[in-house]
mmJSON file of the N, C-alpha and C atoms, coordinates in Angstrom:
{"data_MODEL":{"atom_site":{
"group_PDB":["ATOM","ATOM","ATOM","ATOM","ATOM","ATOM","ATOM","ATOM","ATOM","ATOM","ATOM","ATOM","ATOM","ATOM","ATOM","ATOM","ATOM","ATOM","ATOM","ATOM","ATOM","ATOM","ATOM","ATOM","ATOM","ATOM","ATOM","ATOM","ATOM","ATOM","ATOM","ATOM","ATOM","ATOM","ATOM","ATOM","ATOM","ATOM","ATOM","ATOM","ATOM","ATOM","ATOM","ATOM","ATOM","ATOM","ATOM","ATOM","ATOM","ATOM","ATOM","ATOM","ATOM","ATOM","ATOM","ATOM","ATOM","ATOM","ATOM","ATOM","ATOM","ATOM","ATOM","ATOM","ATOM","ATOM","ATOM","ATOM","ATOM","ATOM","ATOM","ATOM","ATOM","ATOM","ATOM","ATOM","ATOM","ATOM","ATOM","ATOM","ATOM","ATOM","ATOM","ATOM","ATOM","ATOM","ATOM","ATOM","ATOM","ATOM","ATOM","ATOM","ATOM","ATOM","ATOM","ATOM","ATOM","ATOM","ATOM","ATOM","ATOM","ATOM","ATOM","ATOM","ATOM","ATOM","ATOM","ATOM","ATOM","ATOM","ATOM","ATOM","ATOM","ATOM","ATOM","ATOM","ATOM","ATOM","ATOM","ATOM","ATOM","ATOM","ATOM","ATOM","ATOM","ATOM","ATOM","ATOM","ATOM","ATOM","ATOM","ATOM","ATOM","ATOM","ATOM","ATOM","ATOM","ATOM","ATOM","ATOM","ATOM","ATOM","ATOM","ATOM","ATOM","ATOM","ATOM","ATOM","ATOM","ATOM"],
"id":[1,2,3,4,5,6,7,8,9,10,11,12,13,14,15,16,17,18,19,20,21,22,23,24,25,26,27,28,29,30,31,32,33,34,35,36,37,38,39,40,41,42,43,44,45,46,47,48,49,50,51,52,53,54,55,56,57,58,59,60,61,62,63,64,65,66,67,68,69,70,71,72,73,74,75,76,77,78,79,80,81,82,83,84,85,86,87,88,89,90,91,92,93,94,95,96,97,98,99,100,101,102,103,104,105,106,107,108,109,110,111,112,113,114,115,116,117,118,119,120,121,122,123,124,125,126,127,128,129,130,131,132,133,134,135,136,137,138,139,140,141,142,143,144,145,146,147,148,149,150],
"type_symbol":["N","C","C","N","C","C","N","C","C","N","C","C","N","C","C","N","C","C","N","C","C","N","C","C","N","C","C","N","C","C","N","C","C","N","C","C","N","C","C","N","C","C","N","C","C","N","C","C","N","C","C","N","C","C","N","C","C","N","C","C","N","C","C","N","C","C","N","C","C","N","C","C","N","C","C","N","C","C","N","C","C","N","C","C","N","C","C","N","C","C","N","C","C","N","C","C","N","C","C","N","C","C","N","C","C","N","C","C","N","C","C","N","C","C","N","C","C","N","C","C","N","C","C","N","C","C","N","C","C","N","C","C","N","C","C","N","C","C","N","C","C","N","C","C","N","C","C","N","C","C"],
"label_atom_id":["N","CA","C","N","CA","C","N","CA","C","N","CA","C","N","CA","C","N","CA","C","N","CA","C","N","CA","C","N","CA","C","N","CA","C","N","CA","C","N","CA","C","N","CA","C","N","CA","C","N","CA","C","N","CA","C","N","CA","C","N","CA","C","N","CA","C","N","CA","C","N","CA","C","N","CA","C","N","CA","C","N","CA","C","N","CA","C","N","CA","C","N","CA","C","N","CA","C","N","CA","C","N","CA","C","N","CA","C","N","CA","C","N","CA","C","N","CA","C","N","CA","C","N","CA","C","N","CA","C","N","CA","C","N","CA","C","N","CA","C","N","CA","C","N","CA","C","N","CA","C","N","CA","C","N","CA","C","N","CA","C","N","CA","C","N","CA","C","N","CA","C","N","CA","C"],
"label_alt_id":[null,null,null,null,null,null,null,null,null,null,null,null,null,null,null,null,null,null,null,null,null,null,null,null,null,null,null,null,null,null,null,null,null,null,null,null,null,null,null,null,null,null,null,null,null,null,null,null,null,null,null,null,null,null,null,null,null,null,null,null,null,null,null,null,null,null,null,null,null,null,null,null,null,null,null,null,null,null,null,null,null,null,null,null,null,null,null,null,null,null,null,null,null,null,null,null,null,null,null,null,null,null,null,null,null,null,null,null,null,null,null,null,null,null,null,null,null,null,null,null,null,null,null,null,null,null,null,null,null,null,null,null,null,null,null,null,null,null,null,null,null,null,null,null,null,null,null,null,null,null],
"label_comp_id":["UNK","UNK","UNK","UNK","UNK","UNK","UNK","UNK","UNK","UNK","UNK","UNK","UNK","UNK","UNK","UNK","UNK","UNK","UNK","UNK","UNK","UNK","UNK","UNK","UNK","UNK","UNK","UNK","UNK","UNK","UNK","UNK","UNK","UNK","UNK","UNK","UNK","UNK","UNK","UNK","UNK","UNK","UNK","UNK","UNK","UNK","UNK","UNK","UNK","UNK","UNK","UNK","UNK","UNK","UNK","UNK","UNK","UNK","UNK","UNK","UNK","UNK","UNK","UNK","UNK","UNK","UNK","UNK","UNK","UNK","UNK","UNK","UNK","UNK","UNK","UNK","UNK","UNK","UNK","UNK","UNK","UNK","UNK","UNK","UNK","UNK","UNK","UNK","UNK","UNK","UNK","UNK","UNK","UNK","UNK","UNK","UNK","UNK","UNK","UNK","UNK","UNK","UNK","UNK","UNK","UNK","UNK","UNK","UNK","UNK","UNK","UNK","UNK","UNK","UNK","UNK","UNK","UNK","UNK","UNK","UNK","UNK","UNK","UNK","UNK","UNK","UNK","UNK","UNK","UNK","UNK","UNK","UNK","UNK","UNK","UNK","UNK","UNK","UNK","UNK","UNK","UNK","UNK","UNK","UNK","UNK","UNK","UNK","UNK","UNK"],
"label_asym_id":["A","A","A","A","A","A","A","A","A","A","A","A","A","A","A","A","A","A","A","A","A","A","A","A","A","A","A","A","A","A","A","A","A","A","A","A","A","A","A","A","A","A","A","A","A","A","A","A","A","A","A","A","A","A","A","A","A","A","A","A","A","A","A","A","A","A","A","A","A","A","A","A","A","A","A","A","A","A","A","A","A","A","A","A","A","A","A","A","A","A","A","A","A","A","A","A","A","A","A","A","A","A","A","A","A","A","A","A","A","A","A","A","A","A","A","A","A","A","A","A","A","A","A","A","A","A","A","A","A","A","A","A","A","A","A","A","A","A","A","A","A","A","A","A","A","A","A","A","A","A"],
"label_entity_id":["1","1","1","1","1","1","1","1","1","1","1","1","1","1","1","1","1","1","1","1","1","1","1","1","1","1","1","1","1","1","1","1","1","1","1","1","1","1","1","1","1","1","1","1","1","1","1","1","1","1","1","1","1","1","1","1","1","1","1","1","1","1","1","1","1","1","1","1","1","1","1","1","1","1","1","1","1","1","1","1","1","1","1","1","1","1","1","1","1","1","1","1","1","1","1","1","1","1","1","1","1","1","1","1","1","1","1","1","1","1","1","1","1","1","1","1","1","1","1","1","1","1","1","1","1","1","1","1","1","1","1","1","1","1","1","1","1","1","1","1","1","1","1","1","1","1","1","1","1","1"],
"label_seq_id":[1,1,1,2,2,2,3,3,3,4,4,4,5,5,5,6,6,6,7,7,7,8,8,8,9,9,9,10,10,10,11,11,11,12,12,12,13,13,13,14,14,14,15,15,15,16,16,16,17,17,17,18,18,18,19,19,19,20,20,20,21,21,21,22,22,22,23,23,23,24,24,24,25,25,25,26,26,26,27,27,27,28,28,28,29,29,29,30,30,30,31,31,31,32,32,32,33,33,33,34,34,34,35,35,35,36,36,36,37,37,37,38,38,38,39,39,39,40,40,40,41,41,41,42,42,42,43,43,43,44,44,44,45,45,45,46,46,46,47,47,47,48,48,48,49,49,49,50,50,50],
"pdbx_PDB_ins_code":[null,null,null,null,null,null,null,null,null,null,null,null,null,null,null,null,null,null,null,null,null,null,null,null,null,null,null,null,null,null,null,null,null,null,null,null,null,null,null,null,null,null,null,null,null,null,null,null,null,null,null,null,null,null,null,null,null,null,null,null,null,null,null,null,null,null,null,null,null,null,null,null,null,null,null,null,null,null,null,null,null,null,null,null,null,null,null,null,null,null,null,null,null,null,null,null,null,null,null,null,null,null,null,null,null,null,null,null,null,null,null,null,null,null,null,null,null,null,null,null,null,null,null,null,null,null,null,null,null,null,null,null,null,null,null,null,null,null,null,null,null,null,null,null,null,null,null,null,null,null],
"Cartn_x":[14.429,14.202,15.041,14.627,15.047,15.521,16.63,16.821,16.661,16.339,16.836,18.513,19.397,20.452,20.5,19.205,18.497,18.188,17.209,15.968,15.902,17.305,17.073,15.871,14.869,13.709,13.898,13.515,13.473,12.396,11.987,11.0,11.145,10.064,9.97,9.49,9.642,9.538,8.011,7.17,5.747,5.493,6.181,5.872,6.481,7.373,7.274,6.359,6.576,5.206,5.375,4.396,4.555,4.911,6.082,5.827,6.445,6.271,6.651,7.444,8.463,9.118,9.021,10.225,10.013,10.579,10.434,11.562,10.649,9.374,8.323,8.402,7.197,6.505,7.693,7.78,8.81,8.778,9.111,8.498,9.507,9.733,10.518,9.919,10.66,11.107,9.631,8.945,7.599,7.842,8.751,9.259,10.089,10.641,11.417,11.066,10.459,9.356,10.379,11.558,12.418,13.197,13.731,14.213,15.852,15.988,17.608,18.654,17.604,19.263,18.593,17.516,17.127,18.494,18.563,19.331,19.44,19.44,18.935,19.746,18.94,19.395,20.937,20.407,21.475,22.726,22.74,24.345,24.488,23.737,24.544,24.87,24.1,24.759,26.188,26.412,27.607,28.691,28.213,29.102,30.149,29.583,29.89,30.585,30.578,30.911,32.446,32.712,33.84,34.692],
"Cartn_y":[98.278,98.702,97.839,97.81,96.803,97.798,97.979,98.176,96.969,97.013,96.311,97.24,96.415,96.844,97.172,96.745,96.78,97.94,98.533,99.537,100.596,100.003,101.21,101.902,100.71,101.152,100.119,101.091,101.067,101.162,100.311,100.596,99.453,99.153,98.249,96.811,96.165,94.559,93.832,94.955,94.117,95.388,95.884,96.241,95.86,94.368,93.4,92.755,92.515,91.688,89.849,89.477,87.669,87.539,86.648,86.724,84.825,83.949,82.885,82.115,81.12,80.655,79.216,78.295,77.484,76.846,77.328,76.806,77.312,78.111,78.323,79.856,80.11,81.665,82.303,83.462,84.166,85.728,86.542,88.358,88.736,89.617,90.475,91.632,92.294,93.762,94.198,94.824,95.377,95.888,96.306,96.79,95.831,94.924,93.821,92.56,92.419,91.141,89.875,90.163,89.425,89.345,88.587,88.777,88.935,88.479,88.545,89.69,90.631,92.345,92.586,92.711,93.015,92.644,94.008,93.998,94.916,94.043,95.138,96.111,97.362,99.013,98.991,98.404,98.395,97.643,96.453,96.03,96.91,97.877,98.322,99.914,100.607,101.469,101.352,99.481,99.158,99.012,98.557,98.305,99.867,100.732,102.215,102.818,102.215,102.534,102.138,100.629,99.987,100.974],
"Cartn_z":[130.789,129.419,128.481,127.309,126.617,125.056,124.226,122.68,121.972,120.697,119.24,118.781,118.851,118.279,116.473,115.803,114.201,113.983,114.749,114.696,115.442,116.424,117.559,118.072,118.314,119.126,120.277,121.507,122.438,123.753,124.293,125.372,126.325,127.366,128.342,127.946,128.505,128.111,127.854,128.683,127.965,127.654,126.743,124.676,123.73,124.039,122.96,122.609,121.286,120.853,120.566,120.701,120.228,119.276,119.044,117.575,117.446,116.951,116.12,115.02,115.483,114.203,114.126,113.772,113.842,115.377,115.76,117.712,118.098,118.278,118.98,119.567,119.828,120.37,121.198,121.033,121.877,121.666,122.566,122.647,121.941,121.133,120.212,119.487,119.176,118.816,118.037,118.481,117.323,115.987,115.737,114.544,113.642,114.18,113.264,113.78,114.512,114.619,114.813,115.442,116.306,117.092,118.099,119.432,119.062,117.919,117.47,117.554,117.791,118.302,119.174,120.077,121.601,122.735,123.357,124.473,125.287,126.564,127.894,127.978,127.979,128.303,129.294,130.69,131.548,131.328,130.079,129.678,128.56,127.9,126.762,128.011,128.439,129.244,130.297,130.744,131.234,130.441,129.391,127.914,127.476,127.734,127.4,128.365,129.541,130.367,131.193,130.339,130.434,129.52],
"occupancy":[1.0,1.0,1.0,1.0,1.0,1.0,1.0,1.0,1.0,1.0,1.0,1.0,1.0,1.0,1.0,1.0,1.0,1.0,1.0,1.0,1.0,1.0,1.0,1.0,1.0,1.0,1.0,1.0,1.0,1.0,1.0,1.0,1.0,1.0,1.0,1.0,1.0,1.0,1.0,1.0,1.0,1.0,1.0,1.0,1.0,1.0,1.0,1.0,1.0,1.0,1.0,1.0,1.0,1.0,1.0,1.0,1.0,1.0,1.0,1.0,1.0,1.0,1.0,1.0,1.0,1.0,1.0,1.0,1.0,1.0,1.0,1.0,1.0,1.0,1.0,1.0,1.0,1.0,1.0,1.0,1.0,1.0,1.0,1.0,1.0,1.0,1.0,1.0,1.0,1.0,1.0,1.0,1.0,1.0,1.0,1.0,1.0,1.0,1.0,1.0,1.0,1.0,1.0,1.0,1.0,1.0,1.0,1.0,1.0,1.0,1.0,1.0,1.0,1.0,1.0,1.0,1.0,1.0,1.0,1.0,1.0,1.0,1.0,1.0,1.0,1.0,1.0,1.0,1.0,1.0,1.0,1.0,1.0,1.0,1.0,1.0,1.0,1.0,1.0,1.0,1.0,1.0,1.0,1.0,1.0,1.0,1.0,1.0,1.0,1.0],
"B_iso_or_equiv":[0.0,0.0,0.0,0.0,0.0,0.0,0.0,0.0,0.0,0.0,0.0,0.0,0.0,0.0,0.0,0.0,0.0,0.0,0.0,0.0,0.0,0.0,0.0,0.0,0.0,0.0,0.0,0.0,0.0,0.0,0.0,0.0,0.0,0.0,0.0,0.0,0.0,0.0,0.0,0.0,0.0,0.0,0.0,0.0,0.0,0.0,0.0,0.0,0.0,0.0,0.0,0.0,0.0,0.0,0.0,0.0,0.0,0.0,0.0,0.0,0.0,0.0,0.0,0.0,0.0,0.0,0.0,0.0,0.0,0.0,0.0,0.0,0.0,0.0,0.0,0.0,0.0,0.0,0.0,0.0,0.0,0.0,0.0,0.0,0.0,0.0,0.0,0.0,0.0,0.0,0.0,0.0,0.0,0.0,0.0,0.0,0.0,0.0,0.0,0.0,0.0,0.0,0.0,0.0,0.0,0.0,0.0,0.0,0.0,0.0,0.0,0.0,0.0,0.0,0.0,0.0,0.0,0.0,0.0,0.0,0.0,0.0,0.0,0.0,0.0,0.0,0.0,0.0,0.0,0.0,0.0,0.0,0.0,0.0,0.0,0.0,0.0,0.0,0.0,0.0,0.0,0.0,0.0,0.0,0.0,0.0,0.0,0.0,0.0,0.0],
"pdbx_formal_charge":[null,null,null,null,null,null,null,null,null,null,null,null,null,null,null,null,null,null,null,null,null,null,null,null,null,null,null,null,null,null,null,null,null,null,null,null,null,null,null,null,null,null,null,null,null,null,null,null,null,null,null,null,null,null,null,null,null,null,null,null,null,null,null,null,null,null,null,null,null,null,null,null,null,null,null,null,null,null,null,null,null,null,null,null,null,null,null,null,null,null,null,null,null,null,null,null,null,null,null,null,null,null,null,null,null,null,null,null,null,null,null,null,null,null,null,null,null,null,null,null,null,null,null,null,null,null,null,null,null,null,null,null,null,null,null,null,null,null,null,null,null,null,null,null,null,null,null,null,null,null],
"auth_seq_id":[1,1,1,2,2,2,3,3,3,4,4,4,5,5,5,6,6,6,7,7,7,8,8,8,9,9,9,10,10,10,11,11,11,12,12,12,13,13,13,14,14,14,15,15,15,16,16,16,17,17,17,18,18,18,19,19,19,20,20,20,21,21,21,22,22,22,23,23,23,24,24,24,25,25,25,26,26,26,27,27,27,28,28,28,29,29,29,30,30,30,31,31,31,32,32,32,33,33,33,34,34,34,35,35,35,36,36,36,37,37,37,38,38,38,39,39,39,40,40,40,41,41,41,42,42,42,43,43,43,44,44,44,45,45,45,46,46,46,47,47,47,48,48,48,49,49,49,50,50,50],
"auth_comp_id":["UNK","UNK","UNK","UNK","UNK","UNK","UNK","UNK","UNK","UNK","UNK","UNK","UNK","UNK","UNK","UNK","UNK","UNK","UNK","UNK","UNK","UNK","UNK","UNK","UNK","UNK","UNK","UNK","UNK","UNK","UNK","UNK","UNK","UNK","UNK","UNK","UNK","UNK","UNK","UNK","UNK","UNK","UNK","UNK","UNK","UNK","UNK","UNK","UNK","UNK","UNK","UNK","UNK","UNK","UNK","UNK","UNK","UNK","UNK","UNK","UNK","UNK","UNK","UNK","UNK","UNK","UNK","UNK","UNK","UNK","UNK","UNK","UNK","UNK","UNK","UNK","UNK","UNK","UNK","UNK","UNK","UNK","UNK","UNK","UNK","UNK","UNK","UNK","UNK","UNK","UNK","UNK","UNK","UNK","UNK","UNK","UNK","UNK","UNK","UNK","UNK","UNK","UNK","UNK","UNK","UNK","UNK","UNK","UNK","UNK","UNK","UNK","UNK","UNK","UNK","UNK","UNK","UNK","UNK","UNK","UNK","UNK","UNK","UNK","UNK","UNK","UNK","UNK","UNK","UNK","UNK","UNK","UNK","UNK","UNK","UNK","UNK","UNK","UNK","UNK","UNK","UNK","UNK","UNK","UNK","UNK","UNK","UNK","UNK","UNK"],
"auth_asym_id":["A","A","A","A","A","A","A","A","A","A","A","A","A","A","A","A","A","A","A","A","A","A","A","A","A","A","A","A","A","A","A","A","A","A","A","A","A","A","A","A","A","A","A","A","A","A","A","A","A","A","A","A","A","A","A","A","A","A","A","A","A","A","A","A","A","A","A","A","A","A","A","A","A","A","A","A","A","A","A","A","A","A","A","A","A","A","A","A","A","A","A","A","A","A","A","A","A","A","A","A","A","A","A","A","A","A","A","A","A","A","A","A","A","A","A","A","A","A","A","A","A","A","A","A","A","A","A","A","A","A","A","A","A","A","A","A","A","A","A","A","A","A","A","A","A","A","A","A","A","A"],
"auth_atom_id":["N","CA","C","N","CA","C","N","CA","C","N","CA","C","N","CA","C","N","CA","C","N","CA","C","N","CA","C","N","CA","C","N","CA","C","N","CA","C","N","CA","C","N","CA","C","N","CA","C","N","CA","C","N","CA","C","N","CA","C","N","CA","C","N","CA","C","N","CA","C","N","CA","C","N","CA","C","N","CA","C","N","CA","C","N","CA","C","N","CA","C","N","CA","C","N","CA","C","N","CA","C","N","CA","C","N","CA","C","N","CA","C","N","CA","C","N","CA","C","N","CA","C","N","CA","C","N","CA","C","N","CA","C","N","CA","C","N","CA","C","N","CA","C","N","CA","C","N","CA","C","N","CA","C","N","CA","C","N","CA","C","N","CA","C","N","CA","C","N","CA","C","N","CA","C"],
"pdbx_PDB_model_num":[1,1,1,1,1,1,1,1,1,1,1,1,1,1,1,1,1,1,1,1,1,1,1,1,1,1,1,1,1,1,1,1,1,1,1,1,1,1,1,1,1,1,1,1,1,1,1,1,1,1,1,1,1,1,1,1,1,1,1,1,1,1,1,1,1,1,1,1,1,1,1,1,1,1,1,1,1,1,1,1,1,1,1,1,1,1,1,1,1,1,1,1,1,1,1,1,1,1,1,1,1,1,1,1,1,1,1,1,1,1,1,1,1,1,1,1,1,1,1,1,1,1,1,1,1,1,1,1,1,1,1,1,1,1,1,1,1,1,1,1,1,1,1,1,1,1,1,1,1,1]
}}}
């Protein structure tokens, strides 16, 4: 499972969507339409855990 640290939405990895810039195509966040605060469930649950 994957969060946006932005939007705090959360789900599995193919329910990101395509999205495009100038460095080329890449899956990110459906709601903020970029890969820039996505981060896997299991390091932010280890993160909390330290």
């Amino acid at each position: 499972m994957v969060q946006c640290n932005n939007c705090m939405w959360s789900g599995e990895e193919d329910e990101l969507v395509e999205c495009e810039d100038a460095l080329g195509i890449f899956k990110g966040c459906p709601e903020c339409i970029t890969d820039a605060y996505l981060k896997d469930k299991d390091e932010i649950q280890d993160e909390i855990q330290e």
